[in-house]
Every structure is written in C-alpha cells, then in structure tokens.
N, C-alpha and C positions, 0 to 999 in steps of 0.2 A: 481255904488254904491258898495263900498269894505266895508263900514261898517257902523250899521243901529245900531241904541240905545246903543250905546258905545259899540256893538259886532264886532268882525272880521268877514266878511263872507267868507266859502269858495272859493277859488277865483274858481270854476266852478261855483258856486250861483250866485256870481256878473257877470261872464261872459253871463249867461243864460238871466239876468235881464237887461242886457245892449242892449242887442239885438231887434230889429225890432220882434214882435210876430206876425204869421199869424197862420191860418187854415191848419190842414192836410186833403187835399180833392185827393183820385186818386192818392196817390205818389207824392204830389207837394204841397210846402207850400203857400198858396195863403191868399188873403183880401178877406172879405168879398163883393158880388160882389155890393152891394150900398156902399160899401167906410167907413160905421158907424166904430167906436169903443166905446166899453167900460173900463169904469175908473177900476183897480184892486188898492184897498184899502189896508191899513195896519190897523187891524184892535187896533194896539196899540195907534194908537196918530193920527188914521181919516184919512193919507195922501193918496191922489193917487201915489204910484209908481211907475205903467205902466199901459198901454193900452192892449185891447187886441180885434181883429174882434168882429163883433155885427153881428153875422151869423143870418140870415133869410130862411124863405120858401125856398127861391130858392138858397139858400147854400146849403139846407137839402137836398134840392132835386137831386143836383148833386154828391151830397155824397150817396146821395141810388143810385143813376144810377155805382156810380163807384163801391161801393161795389158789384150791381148784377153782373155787368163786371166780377168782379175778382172772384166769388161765381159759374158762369156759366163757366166761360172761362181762360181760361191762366192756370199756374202754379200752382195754389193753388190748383184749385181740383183736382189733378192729384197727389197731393203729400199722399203719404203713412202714414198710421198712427203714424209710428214710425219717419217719418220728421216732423209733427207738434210736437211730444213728444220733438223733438230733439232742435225746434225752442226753443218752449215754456222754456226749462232748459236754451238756448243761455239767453234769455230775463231775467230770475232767474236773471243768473251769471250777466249780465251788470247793473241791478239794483241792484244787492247789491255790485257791485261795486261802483256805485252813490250815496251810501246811504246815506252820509251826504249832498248831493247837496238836494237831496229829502227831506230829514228832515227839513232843511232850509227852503226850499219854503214853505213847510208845515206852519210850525212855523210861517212864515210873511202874507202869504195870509189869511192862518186861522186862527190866534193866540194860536194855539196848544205849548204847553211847545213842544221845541226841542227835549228834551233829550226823550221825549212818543213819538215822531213823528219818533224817530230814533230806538227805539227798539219796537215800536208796529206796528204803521202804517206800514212801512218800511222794519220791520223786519219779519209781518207777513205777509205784502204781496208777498217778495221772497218768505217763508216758501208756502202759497195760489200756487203758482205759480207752485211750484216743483210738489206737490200734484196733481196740476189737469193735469203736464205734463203725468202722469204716466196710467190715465184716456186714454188716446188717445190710447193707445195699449189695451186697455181696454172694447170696445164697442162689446157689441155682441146681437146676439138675441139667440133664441131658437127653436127645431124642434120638430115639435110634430106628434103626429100618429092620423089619420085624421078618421072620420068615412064613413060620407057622406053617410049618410043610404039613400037616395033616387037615386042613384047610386050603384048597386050591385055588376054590370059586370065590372066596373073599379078600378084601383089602384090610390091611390092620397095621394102627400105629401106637407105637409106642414111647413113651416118656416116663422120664422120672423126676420126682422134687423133693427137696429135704423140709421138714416139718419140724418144728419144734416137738422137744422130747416132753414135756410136760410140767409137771410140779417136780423142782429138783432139791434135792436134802443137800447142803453143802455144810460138812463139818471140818473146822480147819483148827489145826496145833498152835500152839502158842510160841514157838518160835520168828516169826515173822507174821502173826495177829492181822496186821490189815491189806498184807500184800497176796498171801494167798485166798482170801477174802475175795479181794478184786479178782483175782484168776479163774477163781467161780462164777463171781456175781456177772464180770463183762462182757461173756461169751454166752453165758446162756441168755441175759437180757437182750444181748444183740439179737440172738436167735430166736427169741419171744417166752422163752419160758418164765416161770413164776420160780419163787427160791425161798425156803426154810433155811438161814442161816445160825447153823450152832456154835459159836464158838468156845473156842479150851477156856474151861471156868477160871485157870490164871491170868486168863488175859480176856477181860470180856470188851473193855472199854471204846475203844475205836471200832469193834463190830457195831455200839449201839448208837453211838457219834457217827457212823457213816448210814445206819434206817434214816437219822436227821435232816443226812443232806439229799437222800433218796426222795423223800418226803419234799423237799424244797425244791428240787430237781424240779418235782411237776409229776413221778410217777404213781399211778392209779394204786389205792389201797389193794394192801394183799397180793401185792407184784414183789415186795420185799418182807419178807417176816425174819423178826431175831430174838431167838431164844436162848438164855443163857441157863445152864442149869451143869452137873455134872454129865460126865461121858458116859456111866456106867445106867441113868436115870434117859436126862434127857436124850444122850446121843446113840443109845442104844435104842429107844422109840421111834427115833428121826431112822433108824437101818432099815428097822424091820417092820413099819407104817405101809402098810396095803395102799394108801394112798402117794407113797410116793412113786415118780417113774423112774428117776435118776436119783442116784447116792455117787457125791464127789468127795471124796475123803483126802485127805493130807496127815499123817502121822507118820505113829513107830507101822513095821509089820508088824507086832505081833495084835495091835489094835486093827489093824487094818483086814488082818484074817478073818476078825472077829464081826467086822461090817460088810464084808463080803458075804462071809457065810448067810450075814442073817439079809441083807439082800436077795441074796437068792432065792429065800422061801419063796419070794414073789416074784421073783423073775424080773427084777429091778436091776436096769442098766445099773453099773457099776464102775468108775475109774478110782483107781485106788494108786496114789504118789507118795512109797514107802521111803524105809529106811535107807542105807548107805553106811560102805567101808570103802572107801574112794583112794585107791593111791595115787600117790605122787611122784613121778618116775623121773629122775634125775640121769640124762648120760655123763659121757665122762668128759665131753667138750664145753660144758657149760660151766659159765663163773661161777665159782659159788658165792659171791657175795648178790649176784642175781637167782640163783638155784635157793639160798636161804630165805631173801628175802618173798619167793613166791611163794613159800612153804607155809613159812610165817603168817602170809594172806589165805591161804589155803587154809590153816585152822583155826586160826586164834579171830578171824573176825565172825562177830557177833558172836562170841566168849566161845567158838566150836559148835554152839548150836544150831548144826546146819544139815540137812541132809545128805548132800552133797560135800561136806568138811573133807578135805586132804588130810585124814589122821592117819593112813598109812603111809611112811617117807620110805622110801627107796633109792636109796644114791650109790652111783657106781661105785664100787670098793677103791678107784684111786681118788675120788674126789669128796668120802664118806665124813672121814675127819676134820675137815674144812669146812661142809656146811654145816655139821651139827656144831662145831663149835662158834660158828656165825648165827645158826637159827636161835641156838642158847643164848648168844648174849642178846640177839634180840626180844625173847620172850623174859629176860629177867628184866628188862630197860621199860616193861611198857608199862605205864600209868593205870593202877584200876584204882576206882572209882565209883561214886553213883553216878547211872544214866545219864542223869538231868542235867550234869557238869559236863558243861562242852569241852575240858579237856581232856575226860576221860578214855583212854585208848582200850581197856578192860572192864566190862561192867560187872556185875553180879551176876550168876546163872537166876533162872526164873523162878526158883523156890529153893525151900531148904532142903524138900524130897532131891528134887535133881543134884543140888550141890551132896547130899549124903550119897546119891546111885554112882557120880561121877569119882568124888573120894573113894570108896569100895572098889572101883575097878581101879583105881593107880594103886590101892593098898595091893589087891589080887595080883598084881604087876610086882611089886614088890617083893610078896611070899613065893611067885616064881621064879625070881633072880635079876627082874629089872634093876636098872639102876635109872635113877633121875637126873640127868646133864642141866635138866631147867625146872624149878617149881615145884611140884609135886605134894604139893600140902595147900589147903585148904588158908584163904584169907586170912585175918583176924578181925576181930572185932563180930557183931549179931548177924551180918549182911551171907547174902547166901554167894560171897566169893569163891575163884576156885584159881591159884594163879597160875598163870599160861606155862605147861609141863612139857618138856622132851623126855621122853623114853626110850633111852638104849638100853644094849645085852637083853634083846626082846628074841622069840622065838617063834617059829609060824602056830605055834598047835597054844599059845598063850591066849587067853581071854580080852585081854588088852589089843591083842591082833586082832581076832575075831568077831568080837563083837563090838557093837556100834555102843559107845559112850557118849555120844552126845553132849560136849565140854570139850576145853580147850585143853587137851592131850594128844601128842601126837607121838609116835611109837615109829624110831627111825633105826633101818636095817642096811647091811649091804647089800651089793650083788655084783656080776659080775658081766653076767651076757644075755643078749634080748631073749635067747628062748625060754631063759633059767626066769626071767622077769615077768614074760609074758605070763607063765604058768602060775607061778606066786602071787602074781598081781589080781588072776582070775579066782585062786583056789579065796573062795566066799561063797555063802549064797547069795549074795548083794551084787547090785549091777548097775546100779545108779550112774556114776561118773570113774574120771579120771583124768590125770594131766600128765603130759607128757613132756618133761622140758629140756630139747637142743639143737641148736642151729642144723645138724646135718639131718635135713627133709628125707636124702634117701632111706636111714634108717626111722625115723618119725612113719613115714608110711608104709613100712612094713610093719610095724607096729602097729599101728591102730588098727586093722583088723583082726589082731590077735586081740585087743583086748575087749571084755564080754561088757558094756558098759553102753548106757542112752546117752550117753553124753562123752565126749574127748576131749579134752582141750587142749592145744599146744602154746608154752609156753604164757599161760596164763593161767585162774583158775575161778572158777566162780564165778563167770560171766556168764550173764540170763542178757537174751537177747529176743525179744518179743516173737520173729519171725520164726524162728526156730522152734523145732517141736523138744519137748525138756520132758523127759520119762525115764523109767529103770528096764533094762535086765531082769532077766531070774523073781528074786524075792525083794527086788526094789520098786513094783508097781505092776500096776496093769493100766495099759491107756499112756497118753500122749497129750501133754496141755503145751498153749501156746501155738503161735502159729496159725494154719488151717485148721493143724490137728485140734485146736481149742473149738472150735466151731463145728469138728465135727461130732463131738463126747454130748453135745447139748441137742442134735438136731438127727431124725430121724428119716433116713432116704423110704421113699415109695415109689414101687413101678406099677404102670398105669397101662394095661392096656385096652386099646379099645377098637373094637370089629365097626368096620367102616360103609 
C-alpha cells in the first residue's frame, strides 16, 4: 500500500503496513497463541487494511510472567536512574525521527487529520517523553527526626523512598492511540516498572510500531510487552491478572468501573482517566467572534473525540445569538475528509459503531425538541463521517446534555448569572474540565472555584501542559497523570525505620 485516497504514503508507512503484524511478548514478536486475528479498519471508506493478533487470557498471561522476569531479574533492575533517563531521551530522539511514519498510521487507523496527528499527537508525545526522562534522576524520599516516645533509652532514624510499583497493565482508548500510550509507558519506565500494553483493538498500530523503537531504544526484553486483542477478552485479563500491581486505564466510565472493580479483587493500584461533559462558559464581555471561534476548538478538534471536548456551550443570554450564529458558520465551512489528506479539517469518527452511538444521540436531540443551527446528519458516502453539529432549543434534563457523545456535537444554551452558571455547569456526574472565557479576572476567579472540575481553563481550551497534573472530579477519574503526579501513580513510598 504506497498510496491510500489519492495520498503518497511515507514509504516507512507502507513498509510497516506491508508487513506480517504480531505481538510483542518477552523480546519476541509472536501470534496470538489461538491463531485468531483482528480486522484494522480505515475508518474513511469502512475497508479492512490489515490484521492484527486477537490476544487472549493466556497471551496476557505470558506477558505478565515476562514482564515479572524482566521487573525481578536481569538488566533492568540493576540499571541506574540515570540509564533509564538516558533510555527514555534514546526513545524521544527515534520517535521524533518517525514522526511522519507515526502521524500516518495515526491518520488511517483513527481518522485523525494528519497534519494534528503530526504536531499534537506525535509532537507531544516526544515533548511527554523528554519530561518524564528527566523524572528518573528525580525520585527521592525524605528523613525525618523520629520520636518514639514509648522508647526512651534508644536512638531511631527514620526515612522514606519511593520504589517502583511493579508489573503495570496500561490499557489505553483509541481516540488519541499513541499519546496516551506514552503517558503510561514514560513515567512508569522512568520509575523502573515493567508494562503490559493493551491497546483499543480499533487502533492497534502505533502501540506495536512504538515495542519497535522500545526494542531499538536498547531496552531489556520484557520491560515493554504489547498485546492487541478485544477489551472484553484480552483487556479484561490484563484487570484482573493476580500478577499485575498497577492497572492504568484511559476510556469511557462506564468501562472504567468495570477495570476498577476487577482490580480490586487483588488489591491492584488503580488510576482510572474517564469520561467528560466539559462546558464552555462564555461571559457577556467577550467577542464573540473570539467566544466562537474557541468553541469551535473546544469540540470539533479531533472530530469531538475527546475527553475533555467543550460539547456543553454556555453563553450569556446577551451575547448567545452572535456566537451560535458564528460557531455555525464555522462548523458548516470546515473541510471533512480522510486523515491521510493534509487538508482535511474533519476526519471520520473511528468506526461505524461510534459514528451510528453519535447519530442516535443528535436523533435523541431531535425527538426531544432540539433543533440543528450546524450539521446534524451523518456524512455521505461508506466512511464513518459525522458533520461538525450545533444544537440549540436544548434542555438541561436532555440526553444530548447529559451524557457524554463522544463526536463532534456540541449543545449551546443560555444564561444569565455566574450563580445560575456555576450550578448548571456542575449539575453532571463528570468533572473532567472546563473553560471559562472573559477578560474581567475579577469575575474569572470567583468562578473557578465554583466549578467541580480537574482542569479550568481560561480563555483557551484543550491545553495539556506536561507540568501540570490532568484528572477529573466525580465520575471523571481516579488519580492524576502528568506532572509529579505521573511519577507518583507508578512508584510506591516506604517508611523505614531503624533503632540505632
């Protein structure tokens, strides 16, 4: 395959795609041991373009036996803090040497526009990478001066140190395939852990393109295993595997319930980075031709599929009919497209299931009294399109409001006053994000602690900033990636003490 929708592909893209795909399990590229495969889709025009293993329980299982191998024994734990920092920059430097291989696959497996897949995804996952090498020379604990009042006659001192958490299960959703990948993979490898990576069976390809460069890195077998199989098969073994210590998950809640729970049985650390109903909070001093156009970034990049998506608008009732009439003409003007086409400003959602879940809820919208200002109907042509929708005469107790769609819809309301806002903005069980767009700070910060959310933005939306810790509220998560807080989800403090 040299070229897919009248695009050239990189010839490393077509070399990678021409290839037999297996498993990385132990150092060694294997099939899954029942023989299955699964079909990977284009999600522009429905086709299968390749295969990829249909790992199982006992795939899983031998990927956690080889991680404990490499976690207990051999090279890796023996290597110094400043040889995984050193690893981890090797890894940096040879993915952003790939970078348009990556961006590519990105672009066909999940119909991400290219040219986002090559400066976001791609381009923050090196930046992610370098960040958390530097984490590894980084780890310390603290001494402290002990009492021990029921001991008189003796001296005693105390310390503590953070330990790597062990073999960790990292299952990551197919909206962003290789960046939350690295959010798992950097922090624990800095920290020294070993890692089972499962990725969402729609998007396997860049999981198994980046064991490649793990492998060329220089790192010790069985420090990275990747298993591709369904969620319900392979990623439900990967939860509830007695062998594992850590379970990092990235999805919907109501999948993420379902990896907690079974974490539990074993008393397996857990961080779990759910869903989101995120609004978008417009006052009445801001332009709206700036108030639209952050809207518009707020939901429609990466076709809505985002955790974090701005799909609830909120704009003050004197300045409501100005931006939805701007955000509309902007969501009817944008270009969709396949991926692969660097002009593309709309790609395809990642399957036909999602593009059928996401139609259903604007129909839902409809049978309750919505009306469509932008899109509302589904592409043309086989590709799993959905084009960029405005939903007004929407209501708070609507489905369209309440629950998270995952697509590029976004359901815009009025309002009037920050209390009336604040309260509408929280009534969710989600707690992911929010933005809040206008120049008068004073009200800006009385807001933001009204609203129940991991994340606030002002004046912007959808900034990921490495230093920063990025988690939800409520039923948007448990745990805190990025930042320290990434370093702390993978490493496990111990107090120490000792009679002198």
């Amino acid at each position: 395959m040299n070229n897919l929708h009248g695009i050239e592909l990189h010839p490393a893209t077509a070399a990678f795609l021409a290839k037999p795909r297996t498993m990385l399990i132990g150092g060694e590229w294997v099939d899954a041991l029942a023989g299955q495969t699964l079909p990977v889709v284009d999600p522009a025009d429905g086709e299968t373009f390749c295969r990829v293993p249909a790992g199982e329980a006992a795939d899983i299982d031998r990927a956690v036996q080889a991680a404990s191998r490499a976690f207990e024994s051999g090279d890796w734990p023996k290597m110094r803090p400043v040889d995984r920092e050193r690893l981890l920059l090797k890894l940096a430097d040879l993915l952003e040497a790939n970078a348009q291989e990556f961006a590519e696959l990105e672009a066909i497996d999940n119909g991400k526009p290219v040219t986002m897949a090559r400066y976001v995804d791609v381009g923050l996952s090196v930046d992610f990478i370098r960040y958390m090498a530097g984490w590894a020379t980084k780890i310390e604990g603290s001494t402290m001066e002990l009492s021990v009042p029921l001991v008189r006659d003796r001296e005693f001192f105390g310390f503590t140190r953070r330990e790597p958490v062990g073999v960790v299960g990292a299952i990551i959703p197919w909206n962003f395939p290789l960046l939350m990948a690295i959010w798992k993979l950097a922090p624990a490898l800095a920290a020294g852990c070993t890692m089972i990576l499962k990725p969402a069976e729609d998007t396997p390809l860049t999981a198994l393109r980046l064991g490649e460069l793990v492998q060329e890195a220089g790192y010790p077998a069985g420090v990275l295993n990747v298993v591709t199989g369904l969620g319900h098969t392979a990623g439900a073994a990967l939860a509830a595997h007695p062998g594992i210590h850590k379970i990092a998950f990235t999805g919907s809640t109501e999948i993420g319930k379902l990896v907690g729970k079974a974490a539990m049985e074993n008393m397996t650390r857990c961080s779990l980075e759910l869903g989101g109903k995120s609004p978008v909070i417009v006052l009445d001093d801001v332009d709206p031709a700036v108030a639209a156009a952050g809207a518009a970034q707020a939901i429609f990049f990466n076709q809505g599929q985002v955790c974090t998506a701005g799909s609830r608008l909120y704009v003050h009732r004197s300045r409501f009919d100005e931006v939805v009439e701007q955000l509309s003409a902007i969501a009817a003007g944008m270009k969709m497209g396949p991926g692969i086409d660097p002009s593309t400003q709309i790609g395809p959602l990642v399957s036909k299931v999602q593009q059928n879940r996401v139609m259903d809820y604007v129909n839902s919208g409809y049978a309750e009294g919505a009306r469509a200002a932008a899109g509302g109907a589904a592409g043309d042509g086989p590709g799993c399109f959905v084009r960029p929708t405005v939903l007004v005469d929407v209501h708070d107790n609507m489905r369209v409001v309440r629950e998270e769609i995952f697509g590029p819809v976004v359901v815009a309301q009025p309002f009037d006053d920050l209390d009336e806002i604040a309260r509408r903005a929280n009534d969710t069980p989600f707690g992911l994000a929010a933005s809040i767009w206008s120049n008068d700070l004073s009200r800006v910060h009385r807001l933001i602690p009204k609203i129940k959310a991991g994340t606030v933005w002002v004046n912007c939306h959808n900034i990921i900033e490495n230093v920063m810790p990025f988690g939800g509220f409520k039923q948007s998560g448990i745990g805190r990636e990025a930042g320290r807080s990434a370093l702390e989800l993978y490493t496990e403090p111990k107090s120490v003490i000792m009679m002198l």
